[in-house]
C-alpha positions as CSV (number, residue, x, y, z in Angstrom):
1,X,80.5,73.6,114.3
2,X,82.4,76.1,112.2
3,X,81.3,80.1,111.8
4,X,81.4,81.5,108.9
5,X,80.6,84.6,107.3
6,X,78.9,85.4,103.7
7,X,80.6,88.0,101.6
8,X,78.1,90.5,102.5
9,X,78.7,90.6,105.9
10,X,82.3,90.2,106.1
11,X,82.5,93.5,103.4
12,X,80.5,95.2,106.0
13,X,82.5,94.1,108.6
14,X,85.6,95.1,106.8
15,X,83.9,98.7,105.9
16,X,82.5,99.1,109.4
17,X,86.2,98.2,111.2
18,X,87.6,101.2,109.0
19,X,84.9,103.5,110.3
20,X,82.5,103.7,107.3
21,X,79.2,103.9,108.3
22,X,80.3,104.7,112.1
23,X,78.0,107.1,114.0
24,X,79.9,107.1,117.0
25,X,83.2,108.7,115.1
26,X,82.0,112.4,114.9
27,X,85.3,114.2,114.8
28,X,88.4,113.7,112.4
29,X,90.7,113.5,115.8
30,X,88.4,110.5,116.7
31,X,88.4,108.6,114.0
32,X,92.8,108.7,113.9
33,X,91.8,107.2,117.4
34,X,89.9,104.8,116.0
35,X,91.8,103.8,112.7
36,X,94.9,103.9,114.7
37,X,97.4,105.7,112.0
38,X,96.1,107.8,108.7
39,X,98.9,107.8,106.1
40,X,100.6,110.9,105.1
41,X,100.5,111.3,101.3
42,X,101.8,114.0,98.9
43,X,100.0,112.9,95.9
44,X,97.3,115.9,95.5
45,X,94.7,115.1,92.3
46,X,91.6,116.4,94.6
47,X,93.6,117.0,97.9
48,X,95.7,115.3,99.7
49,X,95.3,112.0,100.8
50,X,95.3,112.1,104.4
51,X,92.5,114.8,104.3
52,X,90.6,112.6,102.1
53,X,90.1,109.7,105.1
54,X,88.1,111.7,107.1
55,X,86.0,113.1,104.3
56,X,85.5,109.9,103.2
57,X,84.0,108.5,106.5
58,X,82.7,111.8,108.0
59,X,82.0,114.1,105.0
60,X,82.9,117.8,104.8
61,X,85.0,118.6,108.3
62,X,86.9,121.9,108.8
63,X,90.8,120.5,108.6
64,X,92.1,123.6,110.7
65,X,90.6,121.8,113.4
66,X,92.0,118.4,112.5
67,X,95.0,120.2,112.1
68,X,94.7,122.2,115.3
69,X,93.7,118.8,117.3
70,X,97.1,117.1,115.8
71,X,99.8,120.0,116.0
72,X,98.3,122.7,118.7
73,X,95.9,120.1,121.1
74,X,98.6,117.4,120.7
75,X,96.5,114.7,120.8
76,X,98.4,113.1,117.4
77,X,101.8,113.3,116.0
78,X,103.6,112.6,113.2
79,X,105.8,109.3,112.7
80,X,106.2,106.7,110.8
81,X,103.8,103.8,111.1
82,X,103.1,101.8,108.5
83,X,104.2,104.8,106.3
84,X,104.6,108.5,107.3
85,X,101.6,108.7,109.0
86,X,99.6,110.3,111.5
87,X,99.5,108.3,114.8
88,X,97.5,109.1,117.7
89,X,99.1,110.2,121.2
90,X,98.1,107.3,122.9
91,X,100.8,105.7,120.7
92,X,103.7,107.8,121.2
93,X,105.4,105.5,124.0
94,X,105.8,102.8,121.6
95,X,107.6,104.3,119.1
96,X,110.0,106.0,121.6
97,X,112.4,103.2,121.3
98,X,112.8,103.4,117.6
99,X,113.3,107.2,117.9
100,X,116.0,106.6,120.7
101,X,117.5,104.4,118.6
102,X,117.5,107.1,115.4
103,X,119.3,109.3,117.8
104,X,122.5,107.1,118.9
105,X,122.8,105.3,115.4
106,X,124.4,107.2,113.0
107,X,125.5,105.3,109.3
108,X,125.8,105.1,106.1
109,X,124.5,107.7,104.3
110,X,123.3,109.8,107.5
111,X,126.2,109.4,108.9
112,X,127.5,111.6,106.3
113,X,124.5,114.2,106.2
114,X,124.6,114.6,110.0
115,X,128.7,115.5,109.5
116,X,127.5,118.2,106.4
117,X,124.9,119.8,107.8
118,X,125.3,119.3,111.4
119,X,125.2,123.4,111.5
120,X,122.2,123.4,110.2
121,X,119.9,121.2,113.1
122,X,120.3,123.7,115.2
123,X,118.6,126.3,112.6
124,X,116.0,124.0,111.4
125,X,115.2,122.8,114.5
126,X,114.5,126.5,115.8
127,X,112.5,127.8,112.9
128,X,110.3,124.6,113.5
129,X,109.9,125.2,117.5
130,X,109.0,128.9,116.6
131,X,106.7,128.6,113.5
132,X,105.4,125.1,114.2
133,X,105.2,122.1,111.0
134,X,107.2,123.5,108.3
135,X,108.2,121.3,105.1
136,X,110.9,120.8,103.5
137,X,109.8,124.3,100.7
138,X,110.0,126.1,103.4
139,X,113.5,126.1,103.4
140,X,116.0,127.7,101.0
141,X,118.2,124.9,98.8
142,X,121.8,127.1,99.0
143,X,123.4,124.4,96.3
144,X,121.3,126.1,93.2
145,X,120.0,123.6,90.9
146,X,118.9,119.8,91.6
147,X,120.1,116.5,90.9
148,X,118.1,113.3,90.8
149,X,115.0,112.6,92.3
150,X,116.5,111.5,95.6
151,X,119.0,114.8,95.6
152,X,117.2,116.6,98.8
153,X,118.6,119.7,99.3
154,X,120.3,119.9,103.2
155,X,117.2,121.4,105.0
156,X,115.0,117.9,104.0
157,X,117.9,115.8,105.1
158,X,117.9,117.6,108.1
159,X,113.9,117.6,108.6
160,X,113.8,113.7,107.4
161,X,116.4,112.9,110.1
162,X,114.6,115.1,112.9
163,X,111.7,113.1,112.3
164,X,113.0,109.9,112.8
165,X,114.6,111.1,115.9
166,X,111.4,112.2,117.3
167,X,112.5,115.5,117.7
């Protein structure tokens, strides 16, 4: 005898799995818990992406207290899962290997930003211990004008690479 499903009730599988619908999930930290990762995205038409998931699921929620549950409580980080994403603490151990591994291998093209601006991880690093998640704006670009698309100015070389270190 084989199961089977109709459309209907896989779709609500599906939409109940990613927390739609979900009574039990009553706070945006729980439902990172639950999902497992929420995507960082930049793209801002309404807001930004990753605020969007829990609104989505939960409706309005106050995202100083996501924030504060993420950052301050500690009970998420940021990594890269799929994506940039935010992961929940119960995670963390798993990608500890990968951000060992950022920290002994140096090539290619970090290589060579770790040699330019290897005064500045210090500084960076400090500013972010003091005033908590800063971006890359937050930091003056000392060449003047941009290049390409891809042309980060030393501060987001330095931040990219800190994240992948874990640090």
């Amino acid at each position: 005898m084989r199961a089977s499903l109709t459309a209907e009730e896989a779709r609500g599988l599906a939409l109940r799995a990613q927390c739609f619908g979900n009574s039990s999930v009553i706070e945006p930290i729980d439902l990172l818990e639950r999902l497992g990762a929420i995507q960082l995205d930049s793209v801002n038409i309404l807001a930004r992406n990753h605020l969007l998931v829990p609104f989505a699921r939960l409706g309005p929620y106050a995202v100083g207290e996501l924030h504060a549950a993420i950052y301050r409580e500690r009970r998420g980080f940021e990594y890269w899962g799929h994506m940039a994403s935010w992961l929940p603490i119960a995670e963390y151990r798993y990608f500890l290997p990968r951000m060992l591994r950022m920290r002994e291998t140096s090539r290619g093209w970090w290589l060579q930003a770790r040699t330019e601006n290897a005064a500045l991880y210090p500084l960076v690093l400090e500013r972010v211990r003091a005033e908590g998640a800063l971006g890359a704006a937050a930091f003056e670009d000392p060449r003047g004008g941009r290049g390409t698309w891809w042309d980060w100015k030393p501060a987001k070389l330095v931040l990219e690479d800190l994240l992948d270190q874990g640090c």
